[in-house]
N, C-alpha and C positions, 0 to 999 in steps of 0.2 A: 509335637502337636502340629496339626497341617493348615496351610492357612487356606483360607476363603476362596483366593486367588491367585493364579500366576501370576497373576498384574493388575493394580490398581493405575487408571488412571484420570488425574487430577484434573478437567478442563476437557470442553467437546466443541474446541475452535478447529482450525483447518489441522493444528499442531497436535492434539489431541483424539479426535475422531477417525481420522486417516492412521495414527499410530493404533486406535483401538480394533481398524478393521483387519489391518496389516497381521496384529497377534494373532486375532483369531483363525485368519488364513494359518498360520505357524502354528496351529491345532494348542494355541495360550487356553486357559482360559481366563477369561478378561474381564472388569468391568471398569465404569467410564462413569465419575463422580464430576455434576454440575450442578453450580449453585444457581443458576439462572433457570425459568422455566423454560424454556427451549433450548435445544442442543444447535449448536453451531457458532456459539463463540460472540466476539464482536462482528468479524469478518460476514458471517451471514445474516445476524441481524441487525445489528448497526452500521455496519463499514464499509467493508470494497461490493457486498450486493446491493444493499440499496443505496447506496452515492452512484455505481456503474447507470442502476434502473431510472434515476436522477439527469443524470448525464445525459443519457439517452434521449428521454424524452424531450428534455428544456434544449438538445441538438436538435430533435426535429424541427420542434416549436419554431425556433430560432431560421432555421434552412427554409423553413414556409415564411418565415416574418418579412425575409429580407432577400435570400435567391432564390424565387424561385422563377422572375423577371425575365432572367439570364435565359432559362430552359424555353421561354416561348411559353410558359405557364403563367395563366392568369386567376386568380382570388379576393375576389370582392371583400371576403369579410374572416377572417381566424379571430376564434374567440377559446380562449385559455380555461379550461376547465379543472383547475389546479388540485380537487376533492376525488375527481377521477385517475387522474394523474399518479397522485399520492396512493390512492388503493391499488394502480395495476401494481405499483414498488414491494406494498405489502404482500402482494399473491406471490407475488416472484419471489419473496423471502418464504413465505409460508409453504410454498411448494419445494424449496430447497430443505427448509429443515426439517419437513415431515419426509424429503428423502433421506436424511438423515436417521429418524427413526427407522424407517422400513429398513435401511441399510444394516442398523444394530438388530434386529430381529433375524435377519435372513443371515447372519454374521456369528448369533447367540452372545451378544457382547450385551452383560446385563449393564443397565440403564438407573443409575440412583441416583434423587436429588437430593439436593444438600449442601453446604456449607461443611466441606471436609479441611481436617486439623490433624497433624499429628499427636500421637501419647510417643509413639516408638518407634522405632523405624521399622515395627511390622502390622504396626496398627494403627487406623486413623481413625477419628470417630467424626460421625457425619450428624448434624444438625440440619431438619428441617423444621417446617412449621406445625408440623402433626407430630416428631419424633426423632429419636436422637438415637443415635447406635456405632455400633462399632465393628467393623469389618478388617481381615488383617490380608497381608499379601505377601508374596517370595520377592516382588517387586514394584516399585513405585516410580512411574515417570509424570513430573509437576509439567504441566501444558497451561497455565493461569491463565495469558495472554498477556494483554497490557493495557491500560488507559489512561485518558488525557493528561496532561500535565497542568496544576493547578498553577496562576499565579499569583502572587501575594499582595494581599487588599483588591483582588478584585474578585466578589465573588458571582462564581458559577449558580443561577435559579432555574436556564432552563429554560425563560420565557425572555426577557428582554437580552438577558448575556447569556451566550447558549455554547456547548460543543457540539462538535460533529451530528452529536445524538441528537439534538436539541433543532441542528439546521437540517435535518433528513423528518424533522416531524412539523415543522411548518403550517399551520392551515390557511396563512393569508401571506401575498408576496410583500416584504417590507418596503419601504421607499427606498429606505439609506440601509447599509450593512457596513459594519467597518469588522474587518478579519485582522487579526492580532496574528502576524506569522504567515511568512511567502514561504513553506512547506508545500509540499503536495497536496495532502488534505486542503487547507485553506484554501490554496489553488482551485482546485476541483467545485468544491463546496459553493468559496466564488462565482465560478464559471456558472453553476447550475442557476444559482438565483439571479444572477448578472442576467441571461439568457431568457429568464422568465422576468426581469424589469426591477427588478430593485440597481438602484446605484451604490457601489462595490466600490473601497478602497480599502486596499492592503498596506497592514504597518508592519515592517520589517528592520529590527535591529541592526541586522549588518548592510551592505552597502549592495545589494543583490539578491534576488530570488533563488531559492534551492540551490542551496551552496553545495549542495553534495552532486552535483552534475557536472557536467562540462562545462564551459563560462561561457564560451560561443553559443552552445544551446540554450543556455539560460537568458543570454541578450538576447537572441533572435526570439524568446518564447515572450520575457515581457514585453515588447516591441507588438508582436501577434495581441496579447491579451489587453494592451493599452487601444489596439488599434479595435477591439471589440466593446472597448468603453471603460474597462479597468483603471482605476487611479490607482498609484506608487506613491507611499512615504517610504523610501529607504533610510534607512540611518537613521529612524526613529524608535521612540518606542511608546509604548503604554504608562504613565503613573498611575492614573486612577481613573474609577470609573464610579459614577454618580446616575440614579434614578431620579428623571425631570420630567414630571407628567407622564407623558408616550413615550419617551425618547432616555436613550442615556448620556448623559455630559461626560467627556473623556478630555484629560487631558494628556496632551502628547506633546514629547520632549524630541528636540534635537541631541542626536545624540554627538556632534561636532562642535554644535556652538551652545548647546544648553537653551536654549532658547524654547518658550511651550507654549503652547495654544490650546484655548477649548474650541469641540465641536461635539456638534450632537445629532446623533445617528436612532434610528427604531431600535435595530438588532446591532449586536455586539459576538462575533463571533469569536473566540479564544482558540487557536489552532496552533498552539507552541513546541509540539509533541506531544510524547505517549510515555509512560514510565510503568516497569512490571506490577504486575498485582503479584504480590508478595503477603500482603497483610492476610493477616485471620488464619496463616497456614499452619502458623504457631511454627517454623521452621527453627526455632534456636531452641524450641525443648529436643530437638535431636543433633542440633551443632551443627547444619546446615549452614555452609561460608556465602555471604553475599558480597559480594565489591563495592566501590563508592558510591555506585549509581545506583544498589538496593536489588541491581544485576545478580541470580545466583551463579556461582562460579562453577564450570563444568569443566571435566578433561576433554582429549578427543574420541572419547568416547560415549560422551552426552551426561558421563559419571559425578555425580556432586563429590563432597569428600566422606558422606555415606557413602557406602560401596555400593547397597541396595537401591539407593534412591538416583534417579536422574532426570534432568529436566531440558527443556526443548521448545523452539517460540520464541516469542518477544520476549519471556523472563529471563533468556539467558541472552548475552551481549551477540552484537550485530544488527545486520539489517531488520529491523520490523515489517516482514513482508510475508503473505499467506504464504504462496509458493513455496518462500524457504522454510517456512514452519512443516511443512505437508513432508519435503525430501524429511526433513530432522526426525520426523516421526517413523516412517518407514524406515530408516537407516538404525535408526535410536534400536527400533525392536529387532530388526537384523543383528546387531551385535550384541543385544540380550539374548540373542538366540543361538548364538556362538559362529555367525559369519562374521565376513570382514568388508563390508560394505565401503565407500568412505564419498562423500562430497567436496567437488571444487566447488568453493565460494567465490573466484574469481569469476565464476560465468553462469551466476546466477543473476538475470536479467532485472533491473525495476521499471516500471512504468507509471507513467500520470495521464492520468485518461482524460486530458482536458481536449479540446476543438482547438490549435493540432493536439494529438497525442505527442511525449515525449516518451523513447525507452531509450534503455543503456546497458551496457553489459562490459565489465572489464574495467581496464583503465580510461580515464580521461586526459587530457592533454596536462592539466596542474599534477594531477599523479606521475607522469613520465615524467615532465619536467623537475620533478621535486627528486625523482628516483637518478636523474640525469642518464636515463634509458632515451640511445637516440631510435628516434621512428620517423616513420613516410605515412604522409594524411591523401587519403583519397577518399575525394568528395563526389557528391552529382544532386544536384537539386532537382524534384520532382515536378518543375517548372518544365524541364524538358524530355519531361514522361508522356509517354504517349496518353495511357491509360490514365494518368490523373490529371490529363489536358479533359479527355470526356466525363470524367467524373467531377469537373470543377473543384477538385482537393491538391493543389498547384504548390502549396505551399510547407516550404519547406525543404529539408536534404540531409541524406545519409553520407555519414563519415565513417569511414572506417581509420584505424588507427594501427600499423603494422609494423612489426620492428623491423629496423634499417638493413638488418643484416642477414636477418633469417626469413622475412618477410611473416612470420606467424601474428596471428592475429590478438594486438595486445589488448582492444577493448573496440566498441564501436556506440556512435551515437545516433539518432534518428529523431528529429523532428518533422511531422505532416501527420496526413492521417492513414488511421489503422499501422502506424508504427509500430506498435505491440503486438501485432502477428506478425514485421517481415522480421522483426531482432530476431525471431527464434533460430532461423540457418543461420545467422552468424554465431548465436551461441549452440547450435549443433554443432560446429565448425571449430570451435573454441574446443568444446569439447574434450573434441579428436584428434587435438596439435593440429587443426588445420594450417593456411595460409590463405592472406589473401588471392593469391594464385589460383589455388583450391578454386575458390567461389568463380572468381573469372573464369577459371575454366569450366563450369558449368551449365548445362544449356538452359535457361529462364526462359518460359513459355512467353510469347508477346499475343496482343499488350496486355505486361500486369506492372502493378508498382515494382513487384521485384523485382524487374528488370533493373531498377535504379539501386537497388543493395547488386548486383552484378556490376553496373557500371563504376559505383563506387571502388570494388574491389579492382577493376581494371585501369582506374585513375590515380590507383596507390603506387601505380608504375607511369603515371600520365598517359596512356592511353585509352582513356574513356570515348566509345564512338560520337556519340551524341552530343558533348560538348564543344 
């Protein structure tokens, strides 16, 4: 009997949509199963597009509030129109995901809503609100995504204790925010409302902000984000959390000496992580392995322990990051298609879009250290850029990080702004076995910030001109 489709596929985030366009280019025929009404995942409607359109704007805001002094610019009066605000966020998602549609049209990538489940590993039957049905396929890749991480006794409504979801719908700016979680998300999320006037502290379990970075960048970023008004509880954490009138009563523990205190804040942000959407897929009536974390288990080939079934995203272990979800898709369908595609994970870049931006790519200095890999650090702070002396974006400086002996490029970090466009040569560079070398010998147009990802790579050997 022939099935429906060459491919069914489960979710229409970055991991998802991108793999559904990819088949159809591969002459598949495909179709692309979401339980949500709009296609494009968290990522476009809840996540990295409107937190960025967030970002953005409470940057402006913020650059008028307080520099624009500096420039010989004078403004009597900025008034915050926060209803306007919030709708350009919405067009900007609205026009992403209705490219989305246009995309599956011009693509033939049929489009069905639903709430899909396994019966078999060739048939999933889809539930909506008008009707229920069942569709079968030669292949199935699970693209779920993933969301927040709950924690226990405090619950999530949405309006006084919110997620990410919860702090991107806002209609009024709160006085007090207290964010559970020095993550990126919280970070960001932070930043936005921090910048448009609520007062922002961050409670973090362990002894540090985003532990998964370099420790240098992470010092120099809270340092940057205290110095914009951010308060730090480290070594704290959350026990509970109480509704008092406006406000919610939290108590917080030392996590050193045990010691706790109330306070009470309007909003309560919960930013702990993300964990797969797994639930409702019905994955064990086909024996689908998941690991401790609720993670489905894939080979290197995106393959579960169905042969037919494979999944890609946040639902399978690693980074939670669009980008990586998008290669995994493209790749995922490549080797359903009988090439041999393959992904280095090592130089696949992150970034935190906060005022400075942070990116990274590779290792960091606790990673070398841990691996007792010896390397050479070359540095150059943006301080003495020519280009971000006129652009008053000063702050900050690119590391690069290259092994001792070969000089190849073992990871690099960058704190300042627009970091998140210079990382990409260095991980073009990565790539390609580059070396630092590489990059110094390359001519960097003046004045641009890159010139400071050049200088760094010429200080991996000390001789940086400029400093």
């Amino acid at each position: 009997m022939k099935n429906d489709f060459d491919l069914i596929i489960i979710g229409s985030g970055p991991a998802g949509y991108v793999a559904a366009i990819r088949a159809s280019q591969l002459n598949m025929k495909v179709a692309c199963v979401e339980k949500e009404p709009k296609l494009g995942g968290t990522c476009l409607n809840i996540g990295c597009i409107p937190s960025k359109a967030l970002l953005n704007s409470s940057e402006k805001y913020s650059e008028f509030l307080n520099h624009t002094d500096d420039h010989g610019i004078k403004i009597d009066k900025i008034e915050l129109d926060l209803k306007k605000l919030m709708h350009r966020k919405e067009n900007i998602v609205k026009k992403l995901t209705g490219g989305i549609e246009f995309l599956f049209k011009k693509n033939n990538i049929t489009h069905i809503s639903g709430l899909a489940s396994f019966e078999d590993k060739n048939t999933i039957s889809i539930k909506s609100v008008k009707e229920e049905k069942r569709i079968t396929a030669q292949n199935f890749i699970i693209a779920t995504g993933s969301t927040s991480i709950d924690i226990p006794g405090i619950e999530v409504d949405e309006e006084k204790i919110i997620t990410s979801t919860g702090a991107l719908e806002l209609s009024s700016i709160p006085d007090s925010m207290l964010v559970i979680g020095g993550g990126y998300i919280g970070l960001e999320m932070g930043s936005v409302w921090s910048r448009l006037g609520s007062k922002i502290t961050i409670v973090e379990t362990l002894d540090r902000i985003v532990p998964a970075i370099d420790g240098e960048i992470a010092e120099q970023f809270m340092k940057s984000l205290q110095k914009q008004g951010l308060e730090f509880k480290l070594s704290h954490k959350v026990l509970s959390t109480e509704l008092v009138k406006d406000n919610v009563e939290v108590v917080i523990e030392s996590v050193k000496d045990k010691k706790q205190s109330k306070e009470k804040y309007e909003k309560v942000l919960v930013s702990v992580g993300r964990k797969p959407n797994t639930d409702g897929l019905n994955l064990e009536k086909i024996g689908i392995e998941l690991n401790n974390e609720k993670f489905i288990k894939i080979d290197k080939q995106f393959k579960t322990n169905v042969d037919n079934v494979f999944a890609i995203g946040d639902v399978v272990p690693g980074p939670m990051l669009a980008h990586k979800a998008e290669e995994e898709g493209i790749v995922c369908v490549e080797k359903i298609n009988g090439q041999k595609p393959d992904i280095n994970y090592n130089s696949i870049p992150s970034i935190i879009y906060t005022n400075p931006e942070i990116a990274s790519v590779g290792k960091n200095e606790e990673d070398l250290k841990k691996l007792k890999i010896d390397y050479k650090i070359g540095k150059f702070p943006f301080m003495a850029n020519g280009r971000a002396l006129t652009t008053s974006n000063t702050e900050g400086f690119v590391k690069i990080l290259a092994d001792k002996k070969t000089d190849s490029i073992l990871g690099a970090h960058i704190i300042g702004h627009d970091a998140g466009q210079l990382i990409a040569e260095i991980v073009t560079t990565m790539e390609f076995g580059g070396s630092a070398e590489d990059i110094a010998r390359i001519c960097h147009a003046h004045p641009t910030t890159s010139e400071a990802v050049k200088e760094a790579a010429m200080n991996v050997d000390g001789r940086a001109i400029h400093i």
